[in-house]
Residue, then its C-alpha position, 0 to 999 in steps of 0.5 A: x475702762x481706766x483701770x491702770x491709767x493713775x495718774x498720781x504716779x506720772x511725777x514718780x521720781x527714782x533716785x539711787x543709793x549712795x556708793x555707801x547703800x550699794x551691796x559690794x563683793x558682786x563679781x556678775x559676769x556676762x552670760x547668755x541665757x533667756x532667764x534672769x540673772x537677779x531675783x528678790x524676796x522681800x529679804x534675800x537677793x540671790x544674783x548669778x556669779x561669775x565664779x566657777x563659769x556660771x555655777x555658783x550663785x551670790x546670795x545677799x540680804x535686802x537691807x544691811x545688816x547691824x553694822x549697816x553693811x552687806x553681807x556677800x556669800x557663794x554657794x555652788x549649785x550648779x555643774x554648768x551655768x545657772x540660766x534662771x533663778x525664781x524665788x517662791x512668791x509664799x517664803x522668803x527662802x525658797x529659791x528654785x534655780x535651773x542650769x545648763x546642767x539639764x536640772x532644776x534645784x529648790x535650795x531653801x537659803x539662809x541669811x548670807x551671814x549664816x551657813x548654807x544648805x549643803x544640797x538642794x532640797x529638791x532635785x529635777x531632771x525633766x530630761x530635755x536638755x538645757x533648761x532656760x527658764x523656771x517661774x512659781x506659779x503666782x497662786x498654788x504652792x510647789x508648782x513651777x513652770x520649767x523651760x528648755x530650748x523649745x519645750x514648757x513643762x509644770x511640775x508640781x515639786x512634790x512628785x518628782x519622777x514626772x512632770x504635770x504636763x508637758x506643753x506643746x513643743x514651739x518652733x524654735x527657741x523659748x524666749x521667756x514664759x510669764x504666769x498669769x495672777x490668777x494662775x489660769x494662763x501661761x504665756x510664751x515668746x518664742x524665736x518663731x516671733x510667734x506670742x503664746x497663751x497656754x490653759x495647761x488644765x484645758x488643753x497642751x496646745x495653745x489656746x491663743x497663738x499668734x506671729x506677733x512679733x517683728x523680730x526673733x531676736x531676744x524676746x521677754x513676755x509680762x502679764x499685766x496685773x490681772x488683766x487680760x494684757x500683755x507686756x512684750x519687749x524685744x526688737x521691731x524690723x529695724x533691730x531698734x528695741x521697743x515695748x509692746x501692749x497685747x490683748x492676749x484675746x487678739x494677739x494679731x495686732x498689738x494696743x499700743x507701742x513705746x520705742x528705746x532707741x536702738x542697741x543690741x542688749x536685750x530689754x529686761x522689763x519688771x512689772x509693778x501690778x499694784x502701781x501700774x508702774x513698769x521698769x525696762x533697763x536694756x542688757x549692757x545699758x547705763x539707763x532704766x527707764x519708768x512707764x505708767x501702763x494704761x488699757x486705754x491711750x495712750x497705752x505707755x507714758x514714759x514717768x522717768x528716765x534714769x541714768x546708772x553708774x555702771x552698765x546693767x547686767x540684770x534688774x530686779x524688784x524687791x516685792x512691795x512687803x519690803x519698801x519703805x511706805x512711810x517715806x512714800x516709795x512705792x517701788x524699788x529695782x536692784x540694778x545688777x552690774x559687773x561689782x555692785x548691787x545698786x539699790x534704784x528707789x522710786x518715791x512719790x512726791x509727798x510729804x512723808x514721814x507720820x501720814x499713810x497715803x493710802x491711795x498708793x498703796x492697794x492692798x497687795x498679794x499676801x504671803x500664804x498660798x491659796x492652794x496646792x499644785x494638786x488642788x490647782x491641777x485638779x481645777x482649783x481657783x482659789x486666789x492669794x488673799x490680799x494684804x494691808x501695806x499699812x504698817x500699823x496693821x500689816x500682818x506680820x510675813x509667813x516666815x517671821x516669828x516673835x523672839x523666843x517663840x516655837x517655830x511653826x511647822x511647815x511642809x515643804x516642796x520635797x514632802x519633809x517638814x521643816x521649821x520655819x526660820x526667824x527674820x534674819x535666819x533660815x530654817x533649822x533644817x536647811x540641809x538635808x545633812x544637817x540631821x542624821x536619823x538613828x533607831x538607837x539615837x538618844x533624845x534631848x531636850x533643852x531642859x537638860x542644859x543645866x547651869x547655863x541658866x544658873x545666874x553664873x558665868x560658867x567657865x570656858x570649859x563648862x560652856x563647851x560641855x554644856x554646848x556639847x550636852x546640847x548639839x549632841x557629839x561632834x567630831x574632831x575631824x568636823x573642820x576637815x578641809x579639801x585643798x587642790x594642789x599646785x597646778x604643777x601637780x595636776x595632768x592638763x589637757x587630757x582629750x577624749x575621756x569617757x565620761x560615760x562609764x558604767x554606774x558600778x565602775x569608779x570612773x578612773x583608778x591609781x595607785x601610788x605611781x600611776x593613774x588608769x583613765x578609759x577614753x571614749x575612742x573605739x575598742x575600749x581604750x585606756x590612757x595610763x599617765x605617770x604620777x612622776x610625769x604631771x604637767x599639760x599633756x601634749x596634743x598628739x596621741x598617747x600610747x594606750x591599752x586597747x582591749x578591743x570591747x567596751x570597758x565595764x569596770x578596772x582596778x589596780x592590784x594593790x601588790x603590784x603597781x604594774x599589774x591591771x585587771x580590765x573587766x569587759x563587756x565580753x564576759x572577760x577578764x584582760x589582766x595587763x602589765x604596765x611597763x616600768x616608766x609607764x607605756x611607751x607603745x600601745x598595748x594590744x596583747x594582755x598578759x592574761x584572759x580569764x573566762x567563765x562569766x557568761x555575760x558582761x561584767x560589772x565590777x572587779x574587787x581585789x582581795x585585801x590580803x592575798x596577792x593574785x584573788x581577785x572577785x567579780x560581778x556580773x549580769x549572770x547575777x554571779x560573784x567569781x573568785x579567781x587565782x591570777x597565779x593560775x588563771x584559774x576560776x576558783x569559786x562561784x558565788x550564787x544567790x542574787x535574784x537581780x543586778x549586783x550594784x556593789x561588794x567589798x571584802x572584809x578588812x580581815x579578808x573572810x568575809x565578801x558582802x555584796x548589794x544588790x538590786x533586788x533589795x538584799x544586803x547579803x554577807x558570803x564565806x566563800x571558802x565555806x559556802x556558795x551560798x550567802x551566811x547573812x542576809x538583810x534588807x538593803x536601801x529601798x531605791x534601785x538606781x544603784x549601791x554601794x557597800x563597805x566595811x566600817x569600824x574594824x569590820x563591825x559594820x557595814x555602811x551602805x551608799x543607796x537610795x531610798x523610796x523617794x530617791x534621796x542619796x542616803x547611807x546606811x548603817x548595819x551591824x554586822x552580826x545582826x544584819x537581818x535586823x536591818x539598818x541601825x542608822x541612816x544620814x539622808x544627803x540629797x537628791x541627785x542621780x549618781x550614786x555616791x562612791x565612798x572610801x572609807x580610811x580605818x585609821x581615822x574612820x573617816x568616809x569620802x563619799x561623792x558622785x561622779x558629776x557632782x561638784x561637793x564630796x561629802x565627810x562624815x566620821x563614822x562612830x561605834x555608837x549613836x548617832x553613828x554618823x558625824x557629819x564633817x565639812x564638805x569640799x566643794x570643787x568648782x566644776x563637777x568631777x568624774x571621779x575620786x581616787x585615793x592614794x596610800x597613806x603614806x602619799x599623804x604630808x604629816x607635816x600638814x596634817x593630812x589625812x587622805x590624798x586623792x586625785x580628782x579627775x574632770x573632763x580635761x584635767x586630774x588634780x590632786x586634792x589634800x584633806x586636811x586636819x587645821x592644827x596649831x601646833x603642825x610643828x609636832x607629829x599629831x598622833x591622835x591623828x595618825x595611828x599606826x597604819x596598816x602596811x596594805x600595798x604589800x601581801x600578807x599571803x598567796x591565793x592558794x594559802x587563802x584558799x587553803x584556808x589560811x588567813x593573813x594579816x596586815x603589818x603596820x606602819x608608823x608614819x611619823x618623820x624620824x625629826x617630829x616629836x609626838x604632839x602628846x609628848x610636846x610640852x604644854x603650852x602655859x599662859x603666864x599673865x605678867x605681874x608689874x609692879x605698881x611703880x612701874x606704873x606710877x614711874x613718870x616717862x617722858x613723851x620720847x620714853x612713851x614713843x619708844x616703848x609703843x614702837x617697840x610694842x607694835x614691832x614685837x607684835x607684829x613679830x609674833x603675828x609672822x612667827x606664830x600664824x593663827x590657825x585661820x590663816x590657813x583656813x580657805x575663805x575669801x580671795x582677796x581681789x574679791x574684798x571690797x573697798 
């Protein structure tokens, strides 16, 4: 049988782009990891990036743009390194993507040019540590092949709480995992040089297994088209590297053998079923070598040997829909390199240009699925139809569509439908944040876009209402910005934390002086650090509070500076008082211990209005009051059937709301009842909750999860909460609750994780569609929390709305979110209205108890020297008007010299005086611009 040997391809000849064909704007990196660090669809190249530490992805397009260049974007994804990447072999703009941070993600990308997805589509936990390799399954939709450290589990993407199976475990570290065509075998190499055959739907051990290889040093396995061969590289005894053919029916001794000389870099092969044409560049390489397989000798016959540029830090080949066939290139690889893509084509020496040559070219795997992950578990054999390269009767690829034509509907992995994108494009769903749903929100449709279509230009002001009629309201706080500070600001070198707090708790908690931070070490401790005193914090131990039991939740109170509540997994309450200056000594002795709960606590709340009330939640399903004044147990709230996840006070201070497991969203009066007044249906999930007032106290917005455990918020009205929520924004999938702060004066709320890397903004408005998405902030690394500090903490001048202090594992930074202005020289009072003077009491518990009720004073937080931007003169564009004999006056070329000269210095004077206002947007860093 002479199946691969096709001798037609031997004078296959590479050639390389020129530097101008190269994609620029490519910071690579060194990683180490088994999986690839480059993949292709015929349209999209997405590539791991160097920024962040591994946890961000380089996303670029195939061929260039209009203007013959490329476009380079990032988009994070990860909270640790990215180890492997896979794009779906059925649409062009499903990656799926696997980390060091123990998950698998399915982002549906965009062209680089437009916005990406602000979360993944999907979300995976398989729970066994580091993940190393993730591969699509060549024949069934939503199927992956997930590898950690010594494990290979299938997951089908539609169900997402357990996988399909999970494979035998290998006796040592997974090297790589290979689908076979037809989908009915999965091969492994393994760090036990032992080769594996997998029939998942048969059996979890291996159906063939064998001490194949000749060294446990970095390994890579291939099935060779639909045959019953394997690819392997890796390294002989003598650590030179070499290329391998098994019959994957005898894995005892392999068929044939090629050797590539000895280096350490571990040998990256890239299979050509249609050509029989394999491609093998070593990590670190300046060289890609070419084979012809055959399954007869000589099994390996090297056609090229092509020397780089630059050394390689990962390949891949772009699928065969996207080669140019008319010009006879019948494969393409893109080297990857520390600062550039690198295009490498393969062409055939034939006339080219007006003729087809068929016999390159076979018909290859098409792009529709040929059945479901289910269908395929249940022992469907069904395979992808094949395809015409053949420009001239190609079909066109699953996700393109004519111009002005209805895009199809089409289901994805996570069960949502979404519209399939146009060629240079994504879908119009793309993030899960890109719509929020709404019972009250109205129905719009194009045809009410009048005037846009009327044969006149409409005015600029026309264009923005038509716009508007069409993408519905927007928010004037959408283009928010999160900016860290100067690092003179941040704490450094922070040891210890626990990382590990409760889910109810926030993870760290500061007022306007200090920052409470619990520690890992033994007898519940927590580090106090002096806003005043920022900087790298020494390496000896610092002076804490030791509470003796294992902290469940702390808080500030907003009255006192000094004073904080401890709630432990004792069943008490330890309230401490923090010294002027911050702690010089450690503190063992509280100044209070409150008793009366009779298991662990989850959560503290202070009141907003009364000095010394404070709430708290606890596993005995009960809410307690309690006057710190006295140290007294003033109220017991009953009624929940399960686990409190989350309660706040209301702004005026009346009413206390709680969320809980058991699926009820409940409102108290304590000083009327024990019971709850209100009651209504919470989220659907049960991994935990928050809940906070919103709009003057109307509403209540809810942070939960709802049946598929998708991260969503809720909103309910107040007066009618048994009517259930009134509007939901779904925001992704991940298993942290999202923790809000909520700012009344701008009806602003942050909301973010604790491990998460992206901190959510949406506007919250009275009326449909309730919830206005604004830009996200993105940190580089995940955070273990987020904490707010006053109003006033916050630089008008700026047009800062919200301060916070973001808290990772060895550092705290603080964060400005920002309003982008022009005209930052005035007070911009649509912004800042007065605020509510909330660090200072307007009553005593007592009173409150008695019955009285309190309000805030306010505050204006305009600078005595800043004139309100509503009272600022408008600003007037005035065309100038010359006359014509200014114009028709001669000058003499020394006049025209001068006049330029003095044009191009006043405007380069206005450009310094008068910067853009996207100046001060965040973008690109320039050392990443290209040449």
């Amino acid at each position: 049988m002479n199946r691969f040997k096709t001798s037609k391809f031997k004078n296959t000849t590479p050639k390389i782009a020129k530097k101008d064909g190269w994609i620029s704007n490519v910071r690579a990196g060194s990683f180490t990891s088994q999986g690839n660090h480059i993949k292709s669809s015929t349209r999209l190249v997405a590539f791991n990036t160097d920024q962040a530490g591994g946890g961000m992805l380089g996303l670029s397009s195939v061929e260039p743009g209009s203007d013959g260049k490329w476009t380079v974007t990032v988009i994070p994804c990860h909270a640790d390194l990215i180890t492997d990447l896979d794009f779906s072999p059925f649409d062009d703009n499903l990656l799926a993507t696997c980390s060091a941070d123990e998950t698998v993600k399915l982002w549906r990308v965009c062209e680089p040019e437009q916005e990406q997805p602000g979360g993944a589509e999907v979300t995976l936990c398989p729970g066994e540590g580091r993940l190393e390799l993730v591969a699509f399954h060549p024949t069934s939709s939503g199927l992956l092949a997930v590898g950690s450290t010594k494990t290979a589990q299938l997951w089908d993407t539609s169900r997402q709480q357990s996988p399909l199976a999970a494979l035998e475990p290998h006796g040592d570290q997974l090297q790589s995992l290979s689908w076979k065509q037809d989908g009915s075998l999965l091969a492994s190499s393994c760090k036990d040089k032992k080769l594996r055959v997998f029939d998942p739907r048969a059996q979890l051990t291996p159906v063939q297994s064998a001490q194949g290889l000749q060294s446990n040093k970095d390994s890579r396995i291939l099935w060779v088209k639909d045959s019953d061969h394997i690819l392997t590289t890796g390294f002989d005894q003598m650590r030179g590297r070499e290329v391998r053919l098994w019959d994957s029916r005898k894995l005892g001794s392999s068929l044939g053998s090629a050797n590539l000389g000895t280096s350490n870099g571990t040998l990256m092969p890239l299979f050509d079923p249609d050509s029989g044409l394999l491609t093998v560049s070593g990590m670190g390489d300046s060289v890609i070598d070419c084979f012809e397989v055959s399954a007869t000798e000589p099994f390996l016959s090297q056609v090229s040997h092509c020397l780089t540029d630059a050394p390689t830090r990962g390949v891949a080949m772009v699928p065969k829909l996207a080669l140019d066939v008319m010009s006879c290139e019948v494969m393409r690889v893109l080297q990857l390199t520390d600062s550039f893509i690198v295009p490498i084509n393969y062409h055939v020496p034939r006339k080219s240009g007006q003729e087809f040559h068929g016999d390159l070219y076979p018909d290859t795997l098409g792009r529709t699925a040929a059945m479901s992950a289910a269908d395929w578990w249940k022992g469907g054999e069904k395979q992808v139809e094949k395809v015409s390269v053949n420009p001239s009767n190609r079909q066109k690829p699953n996700n393109a569509k004519p111009a002005n034509q209805t895009p199809a509907k089409k289901e994805l992995p996570s069960g949502r439908s979404k519209e399939e994108a146009p060629v240079r494009g994504c879908s119009t769903s793309s993030s899960p944040l890109s719509s929020t749903s709404s019972s009250a929100a109205p129905t719009r449709s194009p045809s009410s876009t009048s005037g846009l279509s009327s044969g006149f230009l409409p005015s600029p002001s026309q264009s923005a209402k038509a716009i508007s009629s069409m993408l519905g309201p927007s928010s004037k706080f959408r283009h928010l910005q999160g900016a860290v500070l100067h690092r003179d600001t941040h704490f450094t070198n922070l040891k210890g934390l626990n990382l590990t707090t409760p889910g109810e708790c926030d993870g760290f908690c500061a007022n306007r002086h200090r920052v409470a931070v619990p520690l890992a070490t033994a007898g519940g401790q927590i580090a106090i650090f002096e806003l005043s005193q920022a900087g790298k914090l020494a390496d000896t131990g610092l002076p804490t509070i030791q509470n003796s039991v294992n902290v469940a939740d702390f808080s500030w109170d907003p009255f006192n500076s000094h004073r904080l509540v401890v709630a432990g997994e004792d069943a008490k309450l330890r309230v401490w008082q923090v010294p002027e200056g911050g702690l010089t000594e450690t503190l063992t002795e509280p100044e209070t211990i409150l008793q009366g709960h009779t298991e662990k606590i989850y959560s503290v709340k202070f009141h907003p209005l009364a000095s010394g009330l404070l709430a708290s939640s606890s596993y005995d399903q009960t809410v307690r009051l309690w006057n710190l004044e006295s140290g007294d147990e003033v109220k017991v709230l009953r009624g929940h059937q399960d686990q409190i996840f989350g309660m706040a006070w209301s702004p005026d201070g009346k009413l206390l709301a709680t969320v809980c497991k058991d699926g009820i969203l409940r409102i108290y009066d304590p000083r009327r009842s024990a019971d709850p007044v209100q009651e209504g249906a919470g989220p659907e999930g049960h991994r935990g909750a928050r809940v906070v007032w919103v709009c003057d106290g109307k509403y209540l917005m809810v942070s939960g999860f709802d049946s598929r455990s998708e991260r969503t918020l809720y909103l309910h009205s107040v007066e009618s909460l048994s009517s259930g929520a009134i509007a939901s924004a779904p925001t992704d999938v991940s298993p942290s609750t999202l923790i809000p702060f909520y700012d009344p004066d701008t009806s602003i709320v942050i909301l973010t994780g604790k491990g998460d890397t992206r901190v959510y903004i949406f506007e919250i408005v009275p009326e449909a569609p309730y919830f206005l998405e604004c830009a996200s902030f993105n940190s580089s690394e995940p955070h273990k929390g987020l904490a707010f500090l006053p109003k006033t903490e916050c630089v008008v001048q700026e047009v800062e709305v919200a301060r916070g202090l973001r808290l990772s594992k060895t550092s705290i930074e603080p964060v400005a979110f920002r309003v982008p202005r022009v005209r930052k020289e005035f007070f911009q009072d649509d912004v800042y209205p007065d605020t509510a003077v909330w660090w200072e009491s307007s009553l005593t518990a007592s009173a409150w108890l008695a019955g009285s009720d309190g309000k805030h004073q306010s505050v204006s937080l305009k600078p005595k020297d800043m004139t309100p931007v509503s009272e600022a003169p408008k600003e007037v564009q005035v065309r100038k008007y010359l006359p014509s004999s200014h114009y028709l006056e001669e000058k003499t070329d020394e006049q025209k010299k001068d006049e330029l000269l003095s044009a191009m210095i006043g405007k380069l004077g206005n450009m310094d005086d008068n910067p853009l206002p996207q100046e001060s947007f965040q973008g690109v860093e320039d050392d990443e611009w290209g040449d």
